[in-house]
C-alpha positions in Angstrom: -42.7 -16.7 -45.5 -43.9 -14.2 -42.9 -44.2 -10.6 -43.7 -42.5 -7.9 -41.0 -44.4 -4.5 -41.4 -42.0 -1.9 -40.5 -44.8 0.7 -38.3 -42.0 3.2 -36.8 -43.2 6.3 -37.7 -41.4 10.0 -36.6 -41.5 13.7 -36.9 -38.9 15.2 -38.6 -36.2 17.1 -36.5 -34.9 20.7 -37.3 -31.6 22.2 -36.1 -31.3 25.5 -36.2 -28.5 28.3 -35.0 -29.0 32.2 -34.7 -25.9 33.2 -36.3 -24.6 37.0 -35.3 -21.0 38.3 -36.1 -19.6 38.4 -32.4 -15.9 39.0 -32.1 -13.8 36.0 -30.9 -16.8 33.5 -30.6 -17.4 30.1 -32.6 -20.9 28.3 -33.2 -21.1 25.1 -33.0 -24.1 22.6 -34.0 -24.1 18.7 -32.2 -26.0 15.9 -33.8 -26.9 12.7 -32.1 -25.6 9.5 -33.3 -28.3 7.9 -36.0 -29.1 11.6 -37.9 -29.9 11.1 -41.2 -30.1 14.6 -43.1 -33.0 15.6 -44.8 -32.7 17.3 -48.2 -34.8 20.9 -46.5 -33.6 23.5 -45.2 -30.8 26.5 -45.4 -29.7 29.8 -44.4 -31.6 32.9 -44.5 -29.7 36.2 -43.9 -32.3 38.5 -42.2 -29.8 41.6 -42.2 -26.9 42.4 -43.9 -23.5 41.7 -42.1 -21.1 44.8 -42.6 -17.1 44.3 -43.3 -14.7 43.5 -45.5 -16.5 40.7 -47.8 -18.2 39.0 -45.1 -19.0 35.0 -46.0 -20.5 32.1 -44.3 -19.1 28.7 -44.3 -20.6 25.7 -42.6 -19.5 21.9 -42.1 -19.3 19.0 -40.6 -16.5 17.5 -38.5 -15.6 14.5 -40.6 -12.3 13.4 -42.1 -13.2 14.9 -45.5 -15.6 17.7 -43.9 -18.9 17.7 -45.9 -20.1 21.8 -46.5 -23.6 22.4 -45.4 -23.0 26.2 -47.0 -20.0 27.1 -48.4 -18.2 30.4 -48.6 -21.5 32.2 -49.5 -21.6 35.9 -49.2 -23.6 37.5 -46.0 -23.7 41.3 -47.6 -27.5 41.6 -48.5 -30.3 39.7 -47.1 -31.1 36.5 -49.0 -32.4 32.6 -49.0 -29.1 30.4 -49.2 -30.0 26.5 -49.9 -27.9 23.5 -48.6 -25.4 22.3 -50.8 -26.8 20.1 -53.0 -25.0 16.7 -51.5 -25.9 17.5 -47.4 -29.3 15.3 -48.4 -29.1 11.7 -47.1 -26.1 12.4 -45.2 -25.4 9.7 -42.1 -24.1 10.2 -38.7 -24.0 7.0 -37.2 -21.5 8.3 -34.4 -23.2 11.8 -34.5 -21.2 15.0 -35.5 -20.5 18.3 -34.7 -21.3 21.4 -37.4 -18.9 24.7 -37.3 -19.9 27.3 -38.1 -17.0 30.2 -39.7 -17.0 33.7 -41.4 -14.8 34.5 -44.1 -13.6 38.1 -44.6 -14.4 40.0 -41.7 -17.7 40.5 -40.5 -18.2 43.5 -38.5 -19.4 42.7 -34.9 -22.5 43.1 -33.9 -23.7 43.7 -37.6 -25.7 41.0 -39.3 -28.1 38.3 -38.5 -28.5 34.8 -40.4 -30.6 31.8 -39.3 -29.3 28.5 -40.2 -31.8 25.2 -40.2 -32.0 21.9 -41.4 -33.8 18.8 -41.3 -32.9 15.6 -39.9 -34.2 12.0 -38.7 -32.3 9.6 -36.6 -32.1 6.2 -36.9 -34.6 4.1 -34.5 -36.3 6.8 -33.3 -40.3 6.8 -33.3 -43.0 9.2 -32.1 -46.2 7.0 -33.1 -46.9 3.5 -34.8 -48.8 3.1 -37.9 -50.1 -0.6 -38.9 -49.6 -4.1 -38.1 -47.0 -5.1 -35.7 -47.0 -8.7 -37.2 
């Protein structure tokens, strides 16, 4: 019986989104078909968003949306991790991520930055090994 060496070796991917309240505008993340989520990253609110109980809510476009962050305040600066079922997540069509306050964040207050890791399917920077 022969023995096939899987060598496909790449770097992991981040997205990542600047999120700002800005009155009457969406934000919207696109992954390419083949992402596989990685367990790492989050959001990190680097100023406080003013308003009326201003919260962040972030998913995916599928039937039965998976939450990347859900409902989680934006009033103080703060680490916020993934939800603990994003990891190992698969796209084979790709998705889209929206991004939507809850409350109502003042605009022009507040800054967050959202990132995450991914890997997609079939994708290689480098070979490692045998090829046969």
């Amino acid at each position: 019986m022969a023995i096939m060496y899987h060598n496909n070796r790449q770097y992991p991917k981040f997205a990542t989104a600047v999120i700002r309240a800005v009155q009457g505008e969406g934000t919207k993340i696109l992954l390419p078909p083949g992402s596989l989520i990685l367990g790492d990253g989050g959001l990190t609110v680097t100023t406080a968003f003013t308003g009326t109980s201003p919260t962040i809510t972030i998913a995916d476009d599928a039937n039965t949306p998976k939450k990347y962050i859900d409902a989680k305040s934006l009033a103080t600066p703060a680490y916020l991790s993934l939800e603990s079922d994003v990891a190992g997540t698969y796209y084979p069509a790709g998705a889209e991520l929206t991004i939507t306050f809850g409350g109502t964040a003042t605009p022009g207050s507040g800054e967050a930055i959202f990132y995450f890791g991914y890997l997609i399917k079939d994708a290689e920077n480098e070979l490692y090994g045998r090829s046969a």
